[in-house]
MIMI-132474 format. One record per residue (C-alpha): x, y, z. Coordinates in steps of 0.05 Angstrom, whole numbers, plus 5000, padded with zeros to 4 digits. Last residue first. Layout:
XYZ...
***
This chain:
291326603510288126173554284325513559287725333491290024573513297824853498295625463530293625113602298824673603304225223600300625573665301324913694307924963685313324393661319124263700325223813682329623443730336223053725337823473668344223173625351923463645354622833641355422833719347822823720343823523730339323873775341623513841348123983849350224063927346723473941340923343992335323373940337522783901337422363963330222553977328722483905330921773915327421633976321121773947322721323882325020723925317520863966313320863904317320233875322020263824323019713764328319853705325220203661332220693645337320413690339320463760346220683768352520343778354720393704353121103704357421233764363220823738361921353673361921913709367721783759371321643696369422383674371422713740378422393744381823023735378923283798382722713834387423023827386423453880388024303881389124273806392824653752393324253704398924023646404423543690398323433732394123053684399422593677400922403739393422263753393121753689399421393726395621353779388920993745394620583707396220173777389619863784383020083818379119593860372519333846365919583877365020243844371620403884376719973925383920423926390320153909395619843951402519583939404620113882411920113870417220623856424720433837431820683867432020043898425620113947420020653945413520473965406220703953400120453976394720903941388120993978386121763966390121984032397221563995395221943932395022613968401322484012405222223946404223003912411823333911415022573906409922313846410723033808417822913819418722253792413622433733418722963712424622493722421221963680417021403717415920623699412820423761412719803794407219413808406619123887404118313880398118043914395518823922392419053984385919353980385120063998378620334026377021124007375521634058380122134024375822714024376122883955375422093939370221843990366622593970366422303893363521713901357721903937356522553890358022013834352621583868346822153875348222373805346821723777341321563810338222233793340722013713337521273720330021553755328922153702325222633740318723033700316823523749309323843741308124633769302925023798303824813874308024133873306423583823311822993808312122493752316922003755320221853682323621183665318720543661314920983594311421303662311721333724307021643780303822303811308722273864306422903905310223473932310524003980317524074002321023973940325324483942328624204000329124774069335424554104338424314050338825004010335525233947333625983931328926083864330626093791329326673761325326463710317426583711316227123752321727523762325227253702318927623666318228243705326728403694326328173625319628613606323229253642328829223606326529213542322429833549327230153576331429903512325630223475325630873513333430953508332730893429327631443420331431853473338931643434335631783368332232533379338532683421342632613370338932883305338133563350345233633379346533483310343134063283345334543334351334393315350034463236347235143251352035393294357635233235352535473189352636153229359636223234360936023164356636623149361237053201366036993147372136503183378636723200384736643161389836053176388135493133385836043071379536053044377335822981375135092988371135443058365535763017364235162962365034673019360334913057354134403036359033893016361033823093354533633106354432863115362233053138359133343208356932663229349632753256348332153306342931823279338431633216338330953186332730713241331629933235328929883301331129263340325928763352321528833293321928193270326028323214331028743255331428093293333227623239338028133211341828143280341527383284344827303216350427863234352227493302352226773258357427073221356727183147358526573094351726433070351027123047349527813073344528333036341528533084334428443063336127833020340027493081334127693132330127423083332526723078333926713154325526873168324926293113321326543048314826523044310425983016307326062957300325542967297725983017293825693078287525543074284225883140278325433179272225653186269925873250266825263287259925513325255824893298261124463333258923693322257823693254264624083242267023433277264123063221266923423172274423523196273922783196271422753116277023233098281622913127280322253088278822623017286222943035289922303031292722133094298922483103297022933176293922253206299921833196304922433228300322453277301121673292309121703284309222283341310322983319315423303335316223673399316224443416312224423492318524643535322124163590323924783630330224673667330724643747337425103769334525173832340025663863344025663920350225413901350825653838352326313851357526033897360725543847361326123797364626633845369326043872371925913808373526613793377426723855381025993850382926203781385726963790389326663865392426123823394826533768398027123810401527643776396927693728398327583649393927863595391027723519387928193479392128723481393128823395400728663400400728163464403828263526402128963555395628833591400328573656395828513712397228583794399229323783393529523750388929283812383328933787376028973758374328413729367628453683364027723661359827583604357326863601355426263566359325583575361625073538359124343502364423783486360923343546354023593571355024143620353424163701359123623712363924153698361424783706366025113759371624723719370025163655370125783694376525743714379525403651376326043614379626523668386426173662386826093594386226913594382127233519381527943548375628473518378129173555373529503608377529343673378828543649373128453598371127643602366827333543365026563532360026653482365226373430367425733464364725333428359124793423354225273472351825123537345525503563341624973597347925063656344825763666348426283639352926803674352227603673356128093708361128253770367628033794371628423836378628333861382728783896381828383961375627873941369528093911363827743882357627953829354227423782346427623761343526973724342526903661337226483618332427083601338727473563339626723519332326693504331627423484337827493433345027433440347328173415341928693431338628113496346028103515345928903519338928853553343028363615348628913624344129543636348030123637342630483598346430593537341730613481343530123436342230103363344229473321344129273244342529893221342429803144346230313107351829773084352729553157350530103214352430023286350130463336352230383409350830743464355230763523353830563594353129773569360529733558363029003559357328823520356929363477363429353454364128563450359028593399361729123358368128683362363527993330360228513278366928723255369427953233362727823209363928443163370228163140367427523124360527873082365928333045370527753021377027473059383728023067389627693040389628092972390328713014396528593048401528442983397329102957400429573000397830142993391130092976391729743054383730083076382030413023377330913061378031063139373731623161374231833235369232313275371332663338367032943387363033623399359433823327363734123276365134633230371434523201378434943213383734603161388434103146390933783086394733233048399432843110402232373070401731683119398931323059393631923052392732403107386132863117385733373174379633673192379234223253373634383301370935103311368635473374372835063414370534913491367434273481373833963435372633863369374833353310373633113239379232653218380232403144384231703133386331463066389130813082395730403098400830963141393531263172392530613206399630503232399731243260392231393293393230713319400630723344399831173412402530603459396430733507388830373482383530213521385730683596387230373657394530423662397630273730404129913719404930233651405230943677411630723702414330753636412731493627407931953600401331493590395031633562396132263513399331823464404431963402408031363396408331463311405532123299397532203277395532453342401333043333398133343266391233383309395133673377394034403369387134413347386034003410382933373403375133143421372633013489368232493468361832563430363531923375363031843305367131223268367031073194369730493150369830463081372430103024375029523053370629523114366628913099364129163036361429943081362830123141359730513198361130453281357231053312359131143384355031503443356831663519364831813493369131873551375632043503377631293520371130963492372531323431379931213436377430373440372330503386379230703345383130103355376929653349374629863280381329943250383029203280375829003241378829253176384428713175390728593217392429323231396729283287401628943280402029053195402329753210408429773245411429483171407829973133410530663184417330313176417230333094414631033096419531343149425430953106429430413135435830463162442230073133446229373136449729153078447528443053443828802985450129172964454028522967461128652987
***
């Protein structure tokens, strides 16, 4: 027999490399498995470092509990955890990170060096292990915490290295799980430093919506509104955008199931129905949303690097989060701010590329007129560089970096986030300066009382650096905070809406203009309503009850349609014919065969047969209460048909009634498409576009 077709154990080495390869993917794994211990040894402050991506280097500091002198060598084993004991434990884990392979799998394909102390040691301890080789271990002075230092990352295995993408791509790919860090924990603080430059510096105030102002900018942290709902063990809490906030993927969609970042179908499908008709078509939601739930009724243990889930109970999960999005919708004015940034029209544009001798002559002659004119500023003929162009330069990212790393750089530029390279004190900045005296001493003998001293030293040192950055850092989130909270107070959050009491209760019809756009004032604000998508909203929500509800009219057909069914279809048709017989189907079974006698009367013309047959075959894949729901974007489109048109003819009084209509929906501010229905501009606005204040 074939030596190679015998069947034999593998070696530690060649196990350790193949474990390796599920979880260590590519440096940004390495980052996440061990911010996850951080954030599982109660760490209040992290320090995520790296250097080309993370190829080369990668460094995490925390002030958690620290390890054990005793237990170092044992972190580093294969299923070595301090998080669970026993199977059972699985049921009602809470903790990041529990099969104990991170320390292992990453150590097995780097050179790894470990800096640790508990609060109670006098000394910490260092261990360094190359390719899994454990190389040496000794007492280290040390500040409280644990600081990692991966170098090399796969130098071993060289088959895994070649398929990691360039520097700038693997740093994107680090950047996007710093980013979930800090928003899913906004208690911790956050320091994240990219090739020296600090990219982002949190202070960990707890305070959700300045933790999407550190990673999704101003605009989108002013355009959320507060989420929080509970049902049973349930509990849903955080930050979701307004329907103005829709993005072309579904990137900013972000859900941390009891602290850990989850990817769930059912949560995104969830969510994504309690926006539907609020969103333009192809265009997704923005939000960051924490479940807390029962262990027990969620399975975290289903996917190598846990970021997927499966709950016991799908249905109740989606209907829970559904609900919690509908209901802060519900009573909110979700009226979008029409915004003064416009191109200019095709007669300014003529004006600005006249000849110069032309301009100049006009800007005379009003100068006439204005004896107190200040001169006007030339501008410079060297233009700079975009703000994008330097933030690339000054960071030194390229065209291919993540838009999350472009953003950051933008802001550091303008002076947003402090570029600060200092921080939290990593004992292995200083490790050269004892070196010399420790190189020399034996693992097990005690140290001089010089070491002692240093050791103090450095401590005391770091304690120093570390609260210096966090206070410095703390005020200017503060500061942060403060200026969202005063601004959505006044200017954006949006305020309460119910039928009983309209929003626009105090309102004048100003006019129309371009035959489209009425023009309504109420206390310090101007409405622009377009007339064809309020129309159209106000007959879709028409349409839509007589479906839901079932108060459709059926029109008999001159001759029934049969069916062409497969046994799947059969049964959906069978498990689901009372809902399509409410919603004006006529259905009949004769021979073994299906036929269709009756079909509802909608948008003025009846339906036909292939409008069912459409419904069976959204049900095989959704998950839907009525199927009608699947219908939502013909609905649309019948609606838009229906609808008055842009200039067609309104009267004063047709235009009245119609914002009265509008206003008595459960959703006025946008047409089933997903486009504004309304649009506000302030007066306050007004005022600095014409310059009468500052």
């Amino acid at each position: 027999m074939n030596d190679l077709n015998r069947i034999k154990l593998l070696d530690n080495s060649t196990i350790n490399k193949i474990a390796a390869g599920e979880v260590v993917e590519r440096p940004s794994s390495v980052v996440k498995e061990l911010v996850e211990n951080s954030i599982d040894a109660g760490a209040t402050a992290i320090t995520v470092e790296i250097k080309d991506g993370g190829t080369t280097y990668i460094r995490i500091t925390d002030n958690g509990c620290g390890i054990p002198e005793e237990d170092v060598k044992t972190a580093f084993l294969r299923h070595a955890t301090s998080k669970i004991r026993s199977a059972e434990d699985l049921e009602g884990v809470f903790s990041l990170g529990f099969r104990g392979e991170a320390l292992a799998s990453i150590a097995a394909v780097s050179r790894a060096e470990m800096i640790t102390k508990t609060r109670t040691a006098e000394t910490g301890t260092r261990i360094r292990i190359n390719g899994g080789i454990l190389d040496d271990i000794k007492p280290e002075g040390a500040a409280d915490g644990t600081t990692i230092t991966i170098e090399d990352i796969f130098y071993n295995v060289p088959a895994r290295r070649k398929f990691l993408k360039k520097a700038s791509s693997e740093a994107g790919y680090i950047t996007d799980s710093v980013m979930h860090f800090v928003l899913g924990h906004p208690e911790i603080s956050f320091k994240y430093i990219n090739n020296g430059t600090t990219i982002i510096h949190t202070s960990g105030n707890n305070d959700l919506r300045t933790a999407v102002y550190h990673v999704y900018g101003k605009d989108t942290a002013f355009k959320m509104l507060d989420i929080s709902a509970e049902c049973g063990e349930m509990k849903l809490t955080g930050l979701i955008g307004r329907p103005e906030l829709s993005r072309a993927n579904r990137s900013y969609e972000n859900l941390f199931i009891n602290g850990r970042f989850i990817k769930n179908a059912v949560v995104s499908a969830a969510a994504e129905e309690a926006y539907k008709t609020r969103l333009m078509i192809g265009k997704f939601p923005v939000y960051v949303l924490s479940m807390q739930i029962e262990p027990t009724m969620v399975d975290v243990n289903v996917h190598p690097a846990k970021l997927e889930v499966r709950f016991r109970d799908e249905e109740e999960v989606y209907r829970f989060v559904y609900d919690s999005i509908v209901n802060t919708f519900s009573d909110k004015v979700l009226i979008r701010s029409g915004g003064w940034e416009s191109k200019p029209s095709a007669a300014v544009k003529e004006y600005i590329n006249r000849p110069e001798t032309i301009q100049k002559a006009v800007q005379q002659e009003l100068g006439s007129q204005n004896e107190d004119k200040k001169p006007e500023a030339t501008e410079p003929l060297n233009r700079p560089a975009s703000l994008r162009e330097q933030a690339a330069e000054h960071t030194r990212f390229d065209r291919s970096v993540s838009e999350n790393d472009r953003k950051m750089a933008e802001m550091l530029l303008k002076g947003q986030l402090e570029s600060n390279n200092g921080g939290l004190c990593a004992v292995s900045d200083v490790k050269a300066e004892i070196k010399e005296s420790t190189d020399n001493t034996e693992n097990d003998a005690p140290l001089l009382p010089e070491h002692m001293e240093m050791i103090e030293r450095i401590k005391a040192e770091a304690e120093k650096r570390r609260a210096e950055s966090t206070d410095k850092q703390a005020e200017t989130d503060n500061r942060i905070a403060e200026q969202l909270k005063e601004e959505i107070s006044e200017v954006s959050q949006p305020a309460e809406f119910s039928k009983e009491k309209p929003f626009f209760d105090n309102y004048r019809i100003v006019g129309q203009v371009f035959g489209t756009y009425w023009i309504v004032e109420q206390n310090s604000s101007m409405f622009v309503i377009d007339q064809h998508a309020a129309h159209e909203r106000i007959l879709f929500e028409q349409f839509y009850d007589k479906f839901r509800n079932g108060n459709v009219i059926s029109q008999d057909m001159l001759v029934p349609e049969r069916l062409i069914l497969s046994g799947a279809e059969t049964e959906i048709l069978e498990e689901n014919r009372e809902l399509f017989e409410k919603s004006g189907f006529g259905i009949e079974q004769r021979d073994g065969a299906y036929y269709v006698k009756s079909v509802p009367y909608i948008f003025d013309k009846p339906a036909t047969a292939s409008f069912l047959m459409d419904m069976i075959d959204t049900i095989k894949t959704e998950n839907i209460k009525n199927v009608y729901d699947s219908k939502l974007l013909a609905i649309a489109t019948m609606a838009c048909k229906a609808a008055v048109k842009g200039g067609d003819s309104m009267t004063h009084d047709e235009a009245e009634e119609m914002i009265k209509r509008l206003l008595a929906l459960n959703n006025p501010f946008s047409c089933p498409h997903g486009r504004p229905t309304v649009i506000e501009l302030t007066q306050y606005e007004l005022e600095k576009k014409f310059k009468r204040i500052q």
